[in-house]
N, C-alpha and C positions, 0 to 999 in steps of 0.2 A: 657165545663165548663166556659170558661172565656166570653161567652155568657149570661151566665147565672149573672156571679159576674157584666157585664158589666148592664145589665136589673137591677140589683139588687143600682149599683149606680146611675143609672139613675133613677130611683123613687124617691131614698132618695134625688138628687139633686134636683128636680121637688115638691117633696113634701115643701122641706123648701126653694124654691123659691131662688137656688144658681144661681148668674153671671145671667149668658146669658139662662142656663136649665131653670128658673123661664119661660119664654116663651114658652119654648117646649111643643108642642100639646103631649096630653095622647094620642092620637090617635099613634103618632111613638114609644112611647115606648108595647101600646098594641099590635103594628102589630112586634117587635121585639119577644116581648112574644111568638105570633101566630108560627114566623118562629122557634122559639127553640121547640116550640112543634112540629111542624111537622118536626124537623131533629132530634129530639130526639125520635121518635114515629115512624117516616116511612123511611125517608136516609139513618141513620143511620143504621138497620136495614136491609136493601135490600142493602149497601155496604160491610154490614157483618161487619161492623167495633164492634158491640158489643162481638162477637164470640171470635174477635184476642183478645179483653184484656182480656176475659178469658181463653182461649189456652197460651196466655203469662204466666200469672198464676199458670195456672196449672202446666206451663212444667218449671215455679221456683221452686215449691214445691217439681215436682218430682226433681230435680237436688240437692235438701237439701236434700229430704231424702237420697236418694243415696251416698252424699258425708257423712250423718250422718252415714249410714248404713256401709257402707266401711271402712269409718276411725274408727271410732271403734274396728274394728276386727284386726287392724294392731297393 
């Protein structure tokens, strides 16, 4: 994500010609682009990191229920 917020100010700085980004080639922020797609598309993925925040997830969900379900009955 902070890949993405970073691409995302980098255009705005380049688009309205800020400092020193008025310079910077579209060319570094398109190949920034290029790299979040393929780590968001294929790294990511073959590290399995997408699987853990949802096993995270889930295994918060069940831990509420659980605590819902239980204390209730007390």
């Amino acid at each position: 994500m902070p890949m993405i917020i970073l691409i995302a100010i980098l255009v705005i700085l380049r688009f309205f010609e800020v400092w020193r980004f008025g310079q910077l080639s579209w060319w570094w922020i398109v190949a920034l682009m290029a790299l979040a797609f393929v780590w968001f598309e294929f790294i990511e993925k073959m590290l399995g990191l997408d699987k853990k925040k949802l096993h995270a997830d889930d295994a918060k969900r069940r831990k509420e229920r659980l605590a819902n379900s239980f204390g209730k009955r007390k």
